[in-house]
N, CA, C and O atoms as a GROMACS GRO file, in nm:
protein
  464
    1UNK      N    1   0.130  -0.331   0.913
    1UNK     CA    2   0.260  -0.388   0.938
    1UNK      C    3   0.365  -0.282   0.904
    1UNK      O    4   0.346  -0.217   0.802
    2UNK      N    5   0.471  -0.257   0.975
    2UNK     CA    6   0.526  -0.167   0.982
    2UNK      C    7   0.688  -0.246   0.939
    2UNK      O    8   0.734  -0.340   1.004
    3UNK      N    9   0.760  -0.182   0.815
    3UNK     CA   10   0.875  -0.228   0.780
    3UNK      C   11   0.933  -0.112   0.738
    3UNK      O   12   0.888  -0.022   0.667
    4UNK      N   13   1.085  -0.134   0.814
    4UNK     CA   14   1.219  -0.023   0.767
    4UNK      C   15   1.331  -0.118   0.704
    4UNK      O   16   1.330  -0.241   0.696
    5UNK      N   17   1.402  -0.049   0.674
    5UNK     CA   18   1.503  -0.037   0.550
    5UNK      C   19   1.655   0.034   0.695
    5UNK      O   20   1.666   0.150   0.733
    6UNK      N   21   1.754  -0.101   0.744
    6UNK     CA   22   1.855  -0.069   0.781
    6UNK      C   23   1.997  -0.048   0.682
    6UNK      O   24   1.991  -0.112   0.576
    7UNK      N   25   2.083   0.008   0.696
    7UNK     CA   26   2.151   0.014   0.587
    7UNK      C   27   2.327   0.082   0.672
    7UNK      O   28   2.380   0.192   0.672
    8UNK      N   29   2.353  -0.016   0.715
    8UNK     CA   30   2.487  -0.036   0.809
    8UNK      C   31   2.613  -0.168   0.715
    8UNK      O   32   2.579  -0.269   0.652
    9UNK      N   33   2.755  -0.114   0.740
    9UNK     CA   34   2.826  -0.213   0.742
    9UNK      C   35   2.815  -0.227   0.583
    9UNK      O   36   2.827  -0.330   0.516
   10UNK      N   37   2.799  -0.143   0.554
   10UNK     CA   38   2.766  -0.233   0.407
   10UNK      C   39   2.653  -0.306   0.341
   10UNK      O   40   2.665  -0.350   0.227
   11UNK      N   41   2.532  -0.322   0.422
   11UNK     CA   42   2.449  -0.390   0.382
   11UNK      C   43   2.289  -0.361   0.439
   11UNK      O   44   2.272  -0.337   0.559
   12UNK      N   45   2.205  -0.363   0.369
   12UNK     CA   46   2.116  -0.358   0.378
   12UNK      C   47   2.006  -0.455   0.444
   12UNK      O   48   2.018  -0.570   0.402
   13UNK      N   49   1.921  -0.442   0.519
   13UNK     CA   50   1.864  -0.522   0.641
   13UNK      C   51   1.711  -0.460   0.625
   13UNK      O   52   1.683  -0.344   0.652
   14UNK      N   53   1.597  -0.584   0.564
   14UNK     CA   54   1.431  -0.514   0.550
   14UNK      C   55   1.400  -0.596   0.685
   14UNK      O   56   1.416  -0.717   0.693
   15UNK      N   57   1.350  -0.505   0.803
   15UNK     CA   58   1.277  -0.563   0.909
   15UNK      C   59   1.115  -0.537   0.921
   15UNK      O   60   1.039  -0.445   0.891
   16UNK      N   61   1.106  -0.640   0.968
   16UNK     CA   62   0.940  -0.604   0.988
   16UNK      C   63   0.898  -0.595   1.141
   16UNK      O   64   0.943  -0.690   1.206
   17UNK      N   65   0.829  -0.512   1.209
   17UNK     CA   66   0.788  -0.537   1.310
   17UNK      C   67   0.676  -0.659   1.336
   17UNK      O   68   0.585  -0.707   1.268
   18UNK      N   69   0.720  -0.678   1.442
   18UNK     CA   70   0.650  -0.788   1.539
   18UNK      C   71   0.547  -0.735   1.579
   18UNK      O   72   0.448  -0.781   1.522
   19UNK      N   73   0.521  -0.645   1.667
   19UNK     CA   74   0.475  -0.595   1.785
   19UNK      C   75   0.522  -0.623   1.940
   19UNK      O   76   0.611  -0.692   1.990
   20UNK      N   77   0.451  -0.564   1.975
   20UNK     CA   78   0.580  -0.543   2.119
   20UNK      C   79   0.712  -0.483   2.074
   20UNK      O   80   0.815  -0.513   2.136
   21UNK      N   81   0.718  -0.387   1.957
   21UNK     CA   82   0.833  -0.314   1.931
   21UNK      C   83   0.950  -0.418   1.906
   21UNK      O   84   1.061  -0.374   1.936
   22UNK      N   85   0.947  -0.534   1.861
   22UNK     CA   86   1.028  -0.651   1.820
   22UNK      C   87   1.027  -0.649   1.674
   22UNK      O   88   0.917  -0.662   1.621
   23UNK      N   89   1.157  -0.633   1.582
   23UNK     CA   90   1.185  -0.632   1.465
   23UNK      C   91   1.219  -0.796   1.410
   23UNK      O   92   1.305  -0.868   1.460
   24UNK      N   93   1.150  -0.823   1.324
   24UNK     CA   94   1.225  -0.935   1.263
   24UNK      C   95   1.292  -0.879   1.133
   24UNK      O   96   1.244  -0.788   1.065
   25UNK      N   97   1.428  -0.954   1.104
   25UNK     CA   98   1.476  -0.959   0.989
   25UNK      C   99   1.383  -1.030   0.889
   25UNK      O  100   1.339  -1.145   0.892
   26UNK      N  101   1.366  -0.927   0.795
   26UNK     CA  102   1.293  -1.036   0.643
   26UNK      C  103   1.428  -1.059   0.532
   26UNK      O  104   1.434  -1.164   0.468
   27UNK      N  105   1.499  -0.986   0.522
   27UNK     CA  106   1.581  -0.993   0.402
   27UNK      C  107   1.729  -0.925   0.430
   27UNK      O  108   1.743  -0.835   0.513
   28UNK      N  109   1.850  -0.983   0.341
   28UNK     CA  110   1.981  -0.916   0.355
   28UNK      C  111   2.029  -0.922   0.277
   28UNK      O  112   2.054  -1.026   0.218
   29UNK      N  113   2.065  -0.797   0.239
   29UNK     CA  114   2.146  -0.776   0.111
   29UNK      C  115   2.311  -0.650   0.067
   29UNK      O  116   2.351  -0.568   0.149
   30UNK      N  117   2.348  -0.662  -0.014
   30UNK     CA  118   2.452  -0.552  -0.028
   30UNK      C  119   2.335  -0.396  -0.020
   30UNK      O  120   2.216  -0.370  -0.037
   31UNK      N  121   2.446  -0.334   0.012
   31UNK     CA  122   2.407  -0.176   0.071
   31UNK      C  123   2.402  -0.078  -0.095
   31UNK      O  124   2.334   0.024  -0.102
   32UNK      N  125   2.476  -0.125  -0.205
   32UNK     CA  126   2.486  -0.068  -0.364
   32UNK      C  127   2.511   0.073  -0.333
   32UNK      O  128   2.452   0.154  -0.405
   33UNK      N  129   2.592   0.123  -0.234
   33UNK     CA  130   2.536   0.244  -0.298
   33UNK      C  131   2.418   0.304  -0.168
   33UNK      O  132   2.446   0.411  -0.113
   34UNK      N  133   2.355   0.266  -0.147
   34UNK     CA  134   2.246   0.354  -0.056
   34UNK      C  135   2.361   0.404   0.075
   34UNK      O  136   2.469   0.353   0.103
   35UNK      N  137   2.293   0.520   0.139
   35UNK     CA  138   2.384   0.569   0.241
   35UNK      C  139   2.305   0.502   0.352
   35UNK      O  140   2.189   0.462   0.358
   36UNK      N  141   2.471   0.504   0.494
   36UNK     CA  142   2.427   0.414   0.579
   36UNK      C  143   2.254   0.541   0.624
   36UNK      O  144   2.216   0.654   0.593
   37UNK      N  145   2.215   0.445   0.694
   37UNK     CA  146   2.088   0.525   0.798
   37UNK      C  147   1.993   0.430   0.822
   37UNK      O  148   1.994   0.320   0.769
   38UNK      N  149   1.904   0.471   0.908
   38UNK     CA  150   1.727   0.408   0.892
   38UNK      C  151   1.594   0.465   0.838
   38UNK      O  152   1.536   0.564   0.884
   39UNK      N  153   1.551   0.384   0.723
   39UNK     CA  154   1.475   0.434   0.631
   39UNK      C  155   1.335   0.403   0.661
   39UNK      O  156   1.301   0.291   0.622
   40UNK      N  157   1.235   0.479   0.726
   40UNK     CA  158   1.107   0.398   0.759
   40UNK      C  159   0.991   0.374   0.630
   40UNK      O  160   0.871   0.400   0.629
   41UNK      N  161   1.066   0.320   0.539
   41UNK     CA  162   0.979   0.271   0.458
   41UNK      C  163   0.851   0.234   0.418
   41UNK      O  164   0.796   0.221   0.309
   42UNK      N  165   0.803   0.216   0.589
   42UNK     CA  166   0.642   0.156   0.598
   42UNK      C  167   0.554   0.345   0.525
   42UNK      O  168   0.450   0.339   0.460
   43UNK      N  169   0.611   0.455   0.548
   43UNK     CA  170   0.577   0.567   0.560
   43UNK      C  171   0.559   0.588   0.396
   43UNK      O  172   0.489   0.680   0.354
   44UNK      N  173   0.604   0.526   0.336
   44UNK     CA  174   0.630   0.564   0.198
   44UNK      C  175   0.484   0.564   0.129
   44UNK      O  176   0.397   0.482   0.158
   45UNK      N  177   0.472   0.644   0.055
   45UNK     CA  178   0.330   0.715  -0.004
   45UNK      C  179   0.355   0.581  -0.164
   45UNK      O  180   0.456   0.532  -0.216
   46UNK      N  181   0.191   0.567  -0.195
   46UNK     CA  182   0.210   0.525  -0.352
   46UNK      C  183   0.190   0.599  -0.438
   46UNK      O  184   0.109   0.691  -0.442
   47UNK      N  185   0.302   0.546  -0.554
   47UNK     CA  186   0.312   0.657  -0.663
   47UNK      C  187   0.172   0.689  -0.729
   47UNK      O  188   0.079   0.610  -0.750
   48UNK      N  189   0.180   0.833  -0.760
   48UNK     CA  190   0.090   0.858  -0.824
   48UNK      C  191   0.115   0.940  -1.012
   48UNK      O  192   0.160   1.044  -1.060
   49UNK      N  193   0.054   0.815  -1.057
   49UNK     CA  194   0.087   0.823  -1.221
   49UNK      C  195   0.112   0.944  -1.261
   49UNK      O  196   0.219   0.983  -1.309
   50UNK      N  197   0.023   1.000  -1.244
   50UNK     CA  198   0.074   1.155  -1.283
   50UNK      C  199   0.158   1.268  -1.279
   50UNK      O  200   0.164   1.378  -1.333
   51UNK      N  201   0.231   1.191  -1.183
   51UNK     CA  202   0.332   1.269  -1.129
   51UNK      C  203   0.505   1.232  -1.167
   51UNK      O  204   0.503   1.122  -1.223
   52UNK      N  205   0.604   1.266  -1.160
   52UNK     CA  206   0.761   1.225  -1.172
   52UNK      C  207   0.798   1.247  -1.018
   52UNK      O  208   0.771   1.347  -0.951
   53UNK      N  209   0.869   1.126  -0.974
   53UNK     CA  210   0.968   1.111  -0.879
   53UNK      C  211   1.087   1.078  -0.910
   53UNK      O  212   1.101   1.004  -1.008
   54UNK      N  213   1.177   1.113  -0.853
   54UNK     CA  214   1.352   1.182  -0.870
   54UNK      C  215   1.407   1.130  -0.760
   54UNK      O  216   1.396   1.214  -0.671
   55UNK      N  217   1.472   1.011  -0.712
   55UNK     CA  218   1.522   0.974  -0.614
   55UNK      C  219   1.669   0.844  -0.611
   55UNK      O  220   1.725   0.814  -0.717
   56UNK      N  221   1.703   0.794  -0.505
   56UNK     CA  222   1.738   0.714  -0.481
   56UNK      C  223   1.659   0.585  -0.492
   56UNK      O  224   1.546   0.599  -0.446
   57UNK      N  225   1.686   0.460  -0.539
   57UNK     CA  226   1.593   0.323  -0.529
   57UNK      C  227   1.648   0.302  -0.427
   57UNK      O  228   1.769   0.319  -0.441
   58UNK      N  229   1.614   0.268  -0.307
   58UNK     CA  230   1.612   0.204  -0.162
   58UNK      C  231   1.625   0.053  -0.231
   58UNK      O  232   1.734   0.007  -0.266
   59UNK      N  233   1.530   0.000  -0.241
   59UNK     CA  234   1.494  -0.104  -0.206
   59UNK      C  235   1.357  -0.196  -0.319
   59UNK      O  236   1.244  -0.153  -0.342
   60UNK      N  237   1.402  -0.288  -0.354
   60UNK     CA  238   1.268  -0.346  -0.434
   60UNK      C  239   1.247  -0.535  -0.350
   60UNK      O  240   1.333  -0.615  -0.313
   61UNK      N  241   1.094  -0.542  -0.350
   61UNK     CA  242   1.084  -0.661  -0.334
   61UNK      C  243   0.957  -0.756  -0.428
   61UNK      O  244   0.909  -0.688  -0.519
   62UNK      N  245   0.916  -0.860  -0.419
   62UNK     CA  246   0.800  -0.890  -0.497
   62UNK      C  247   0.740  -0.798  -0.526
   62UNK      O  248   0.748  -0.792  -0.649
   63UNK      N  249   0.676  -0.712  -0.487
   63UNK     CA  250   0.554  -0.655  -0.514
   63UNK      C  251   0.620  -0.494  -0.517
   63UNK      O  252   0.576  -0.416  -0.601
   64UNK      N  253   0.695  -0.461  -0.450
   64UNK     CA  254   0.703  -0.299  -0.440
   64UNK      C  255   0.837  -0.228  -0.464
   64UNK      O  256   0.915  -0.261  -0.376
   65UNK      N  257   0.902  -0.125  -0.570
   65UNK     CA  258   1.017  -0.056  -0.548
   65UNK      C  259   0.970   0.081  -0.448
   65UNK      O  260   0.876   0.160  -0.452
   66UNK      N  261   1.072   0.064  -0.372
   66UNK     CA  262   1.082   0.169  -0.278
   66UNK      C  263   1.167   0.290  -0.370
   66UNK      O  264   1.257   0.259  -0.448
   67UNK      N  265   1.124   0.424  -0.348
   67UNK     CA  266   1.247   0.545  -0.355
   67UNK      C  267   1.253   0.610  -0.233
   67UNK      O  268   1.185   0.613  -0.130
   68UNK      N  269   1.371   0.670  -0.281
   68UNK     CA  270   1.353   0.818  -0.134
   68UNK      C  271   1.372   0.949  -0.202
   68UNK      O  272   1.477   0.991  -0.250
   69UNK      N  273   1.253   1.009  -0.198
   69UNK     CA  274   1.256   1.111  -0.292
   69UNK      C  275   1.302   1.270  -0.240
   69UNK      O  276   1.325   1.370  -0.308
   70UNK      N  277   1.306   1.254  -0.100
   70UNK     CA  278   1.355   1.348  -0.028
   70UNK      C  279   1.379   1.302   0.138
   70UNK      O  280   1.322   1.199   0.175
   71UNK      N  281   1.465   1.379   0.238
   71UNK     CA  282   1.498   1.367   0.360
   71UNK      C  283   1.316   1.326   0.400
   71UNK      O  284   1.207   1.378   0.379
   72UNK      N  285   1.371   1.194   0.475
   72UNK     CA  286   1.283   1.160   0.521
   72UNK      C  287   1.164   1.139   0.438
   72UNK      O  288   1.069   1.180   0.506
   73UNK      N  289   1.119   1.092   0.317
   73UNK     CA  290   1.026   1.114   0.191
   73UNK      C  291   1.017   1.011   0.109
   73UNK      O  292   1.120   0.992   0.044
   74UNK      N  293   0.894   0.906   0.081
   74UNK     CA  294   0.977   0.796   0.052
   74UNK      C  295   0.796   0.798  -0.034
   74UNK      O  296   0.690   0.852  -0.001
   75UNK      N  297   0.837   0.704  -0.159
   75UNK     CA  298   0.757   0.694  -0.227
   75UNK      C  299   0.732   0.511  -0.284
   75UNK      O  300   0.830   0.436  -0.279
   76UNK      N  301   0.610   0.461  -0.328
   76UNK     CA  302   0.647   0.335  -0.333
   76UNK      C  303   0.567   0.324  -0.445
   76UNK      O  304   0.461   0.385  -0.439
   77UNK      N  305   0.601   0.233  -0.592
   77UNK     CA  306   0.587   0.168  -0.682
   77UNK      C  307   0.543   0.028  -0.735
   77UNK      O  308   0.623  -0.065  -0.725
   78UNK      N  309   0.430   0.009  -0.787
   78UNK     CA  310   0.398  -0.120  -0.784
   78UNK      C  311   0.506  -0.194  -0.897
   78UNK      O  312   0.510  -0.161  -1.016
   79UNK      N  313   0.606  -0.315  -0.824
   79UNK     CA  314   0.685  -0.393  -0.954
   79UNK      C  315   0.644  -0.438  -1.064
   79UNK      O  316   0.728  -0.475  -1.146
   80UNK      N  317   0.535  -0.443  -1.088
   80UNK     CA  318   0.440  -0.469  -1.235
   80UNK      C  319   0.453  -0.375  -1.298
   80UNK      O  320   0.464  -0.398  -1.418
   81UNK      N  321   0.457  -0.250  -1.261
   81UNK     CA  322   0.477  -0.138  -1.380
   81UNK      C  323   0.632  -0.106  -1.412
   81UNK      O  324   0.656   0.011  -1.441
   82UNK      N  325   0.687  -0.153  -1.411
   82UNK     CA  326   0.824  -0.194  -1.410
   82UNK      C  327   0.836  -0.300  -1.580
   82UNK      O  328   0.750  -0.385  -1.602
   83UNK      N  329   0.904  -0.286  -1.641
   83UNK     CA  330   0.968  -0.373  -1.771
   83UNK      C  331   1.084  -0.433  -1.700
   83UNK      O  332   1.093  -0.555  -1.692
   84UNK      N  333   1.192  -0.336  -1.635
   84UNK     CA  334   1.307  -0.344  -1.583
   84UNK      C  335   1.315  -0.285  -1.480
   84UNK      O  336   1.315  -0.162  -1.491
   85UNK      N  337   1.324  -0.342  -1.336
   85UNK     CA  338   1.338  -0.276  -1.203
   85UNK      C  339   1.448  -0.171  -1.191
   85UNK      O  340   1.556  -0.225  -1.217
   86UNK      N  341   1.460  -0.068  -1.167
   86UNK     CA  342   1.581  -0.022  -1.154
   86UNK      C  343   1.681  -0.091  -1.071
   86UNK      O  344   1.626  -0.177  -1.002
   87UNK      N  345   1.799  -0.086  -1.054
   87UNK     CA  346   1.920  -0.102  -0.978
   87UNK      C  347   1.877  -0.021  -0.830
   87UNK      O  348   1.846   0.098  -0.831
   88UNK      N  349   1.882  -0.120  -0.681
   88UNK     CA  350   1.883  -0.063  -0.597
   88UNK      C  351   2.040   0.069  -0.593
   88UNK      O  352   2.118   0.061  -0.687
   89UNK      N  353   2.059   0.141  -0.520
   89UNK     CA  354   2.203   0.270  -0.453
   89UNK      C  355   2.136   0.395  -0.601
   89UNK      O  356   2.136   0.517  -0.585
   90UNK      N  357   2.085   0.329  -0.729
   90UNK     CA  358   2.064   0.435  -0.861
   90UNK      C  359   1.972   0.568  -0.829
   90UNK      O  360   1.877   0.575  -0.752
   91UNK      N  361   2.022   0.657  -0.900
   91UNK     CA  362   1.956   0.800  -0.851
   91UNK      C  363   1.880   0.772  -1.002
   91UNK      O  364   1.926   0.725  -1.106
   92UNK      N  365   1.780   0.807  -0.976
   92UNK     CA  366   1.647   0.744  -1.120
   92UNK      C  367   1.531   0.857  -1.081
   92UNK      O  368   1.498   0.907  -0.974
   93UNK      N  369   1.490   0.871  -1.202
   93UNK     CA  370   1.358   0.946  -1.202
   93UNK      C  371   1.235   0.870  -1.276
   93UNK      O  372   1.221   0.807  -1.381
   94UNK      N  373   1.180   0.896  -1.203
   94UNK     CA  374   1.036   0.748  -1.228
   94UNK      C  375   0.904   0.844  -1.276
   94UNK      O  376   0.865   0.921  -1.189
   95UNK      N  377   0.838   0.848  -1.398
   95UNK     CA  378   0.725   0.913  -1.455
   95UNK      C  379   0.646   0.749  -1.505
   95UNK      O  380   0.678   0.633  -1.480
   96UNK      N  381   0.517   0.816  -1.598
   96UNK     CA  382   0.432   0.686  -1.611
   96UNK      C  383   0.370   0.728  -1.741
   96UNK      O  384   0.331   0.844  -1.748
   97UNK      N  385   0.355   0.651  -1.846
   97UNK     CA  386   0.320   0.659  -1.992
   97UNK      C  387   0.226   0.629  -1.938
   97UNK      O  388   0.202   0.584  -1.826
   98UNK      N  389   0.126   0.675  -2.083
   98UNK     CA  390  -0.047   0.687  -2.092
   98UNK      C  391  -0.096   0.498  -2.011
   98UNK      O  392  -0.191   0.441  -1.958
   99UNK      N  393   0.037   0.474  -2.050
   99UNK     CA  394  -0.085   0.292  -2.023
   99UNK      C  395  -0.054   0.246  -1.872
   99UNK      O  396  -0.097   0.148  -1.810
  100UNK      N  397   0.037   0.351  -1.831
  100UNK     CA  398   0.063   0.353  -1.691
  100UNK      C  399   0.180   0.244  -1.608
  100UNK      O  400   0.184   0.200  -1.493
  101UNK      N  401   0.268   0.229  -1.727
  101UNK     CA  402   0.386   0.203  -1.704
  101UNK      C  403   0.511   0.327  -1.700
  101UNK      O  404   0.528   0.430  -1.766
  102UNK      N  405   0.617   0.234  -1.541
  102UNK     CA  406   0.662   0.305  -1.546
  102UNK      C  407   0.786   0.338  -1.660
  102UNK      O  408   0.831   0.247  -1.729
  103UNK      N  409   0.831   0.466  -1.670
  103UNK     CA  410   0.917   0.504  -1.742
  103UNK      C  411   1.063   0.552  -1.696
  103UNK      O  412   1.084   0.672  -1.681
  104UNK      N  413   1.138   0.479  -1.680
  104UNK     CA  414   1.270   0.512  -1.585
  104UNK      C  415   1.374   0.605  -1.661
  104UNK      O  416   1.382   0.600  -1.784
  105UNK      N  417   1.462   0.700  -1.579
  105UNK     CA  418   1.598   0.785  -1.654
  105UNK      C  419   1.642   0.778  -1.549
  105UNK      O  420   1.596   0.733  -1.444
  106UNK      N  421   1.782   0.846  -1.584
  106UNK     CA  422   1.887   0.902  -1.510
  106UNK      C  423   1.852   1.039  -1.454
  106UNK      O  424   1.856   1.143  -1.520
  107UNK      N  425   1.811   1.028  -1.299
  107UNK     CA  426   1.795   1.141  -1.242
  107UNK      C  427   1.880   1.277  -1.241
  107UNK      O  428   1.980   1.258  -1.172
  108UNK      N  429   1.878   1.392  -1.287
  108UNK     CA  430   2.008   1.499  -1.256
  108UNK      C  431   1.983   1.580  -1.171
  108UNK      O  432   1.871   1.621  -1.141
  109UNK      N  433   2.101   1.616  -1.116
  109UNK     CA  434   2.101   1.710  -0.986
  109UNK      C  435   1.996   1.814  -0.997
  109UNK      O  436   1.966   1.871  -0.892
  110UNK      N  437   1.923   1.854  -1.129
  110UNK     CA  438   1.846   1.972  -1.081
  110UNK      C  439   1.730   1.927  -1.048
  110UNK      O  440   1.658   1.974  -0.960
  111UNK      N  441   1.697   1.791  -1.147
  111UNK     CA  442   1.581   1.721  -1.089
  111UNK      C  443   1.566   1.694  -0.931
  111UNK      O  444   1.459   1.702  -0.870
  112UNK      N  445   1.675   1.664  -0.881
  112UNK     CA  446   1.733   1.648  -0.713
  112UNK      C  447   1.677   1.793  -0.666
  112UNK      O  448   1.600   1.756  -0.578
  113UNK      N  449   1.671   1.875  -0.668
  113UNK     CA  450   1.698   2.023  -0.652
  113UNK      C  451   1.813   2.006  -0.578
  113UNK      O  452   1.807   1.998  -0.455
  114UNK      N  453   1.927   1.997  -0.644
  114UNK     CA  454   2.131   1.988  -0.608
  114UNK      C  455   2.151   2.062  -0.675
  114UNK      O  456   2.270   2.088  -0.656
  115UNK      N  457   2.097   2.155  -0.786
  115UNK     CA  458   2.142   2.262  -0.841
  115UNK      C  459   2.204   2.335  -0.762
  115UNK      O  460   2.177   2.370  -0.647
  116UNK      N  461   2.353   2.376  -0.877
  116UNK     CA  462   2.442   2.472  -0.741
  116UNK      C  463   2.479   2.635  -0.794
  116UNK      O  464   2.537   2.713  -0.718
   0.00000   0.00000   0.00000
């Protein structure tokens, strides 16, 4: 099943495809912060513990926080490892303690590679 992340007008729009290239709306919400575009979310890789991701939160639902960890680059998080979901529009950097929860901060530009 294939789902993107619209983000127009102010607000944010999770569609799911149909087939036959027919989108349904699943969800609508404020935009927080995320820039307008289309985010193909379905593409998004799962996190892997071992690693730190540095991004934007797209998007969280039951089961999954979305990031975008780079142009076009999208990473996805199971909400159980979560204490506290981040704030969807938040630039956050996401790592994972030994018991494999996640561990959230305040992302900085070098973490971004925005170093100038």
């Amino acid at each position: 099943m294939k789902k993107r992340l619209l983000v127009m007008n102010g607000s944010r729009i999770v569609e799911i495809e149909q087939g036959d290239g027919k989108w349904q709306t699943e969800t609508v919400a404020k935009a927080n912060g995320v820039k307008p575009g289309i985010y193909n979310i379905s593409l998004a890789s799962q996190a892997d513990k071992a690693k730190e991701y540095a991004g934007i939160i797209l998007h969280s639902d039951k089961s999954t926080v979305y990031q975008q960890i780079g142009k076009n680059s999208y990473v996805s998080h199971n909400r159980d490892d979560f204490g506290k979901v981040p704030d969807v529009g938040q630039l956050k950097t996401i790592s994972y303690d030994s018991k494999g929860k996640a561990v959230v901060t305040e992302a900085t530009t070098v973490k971004l590679g925005l170093s100038r």
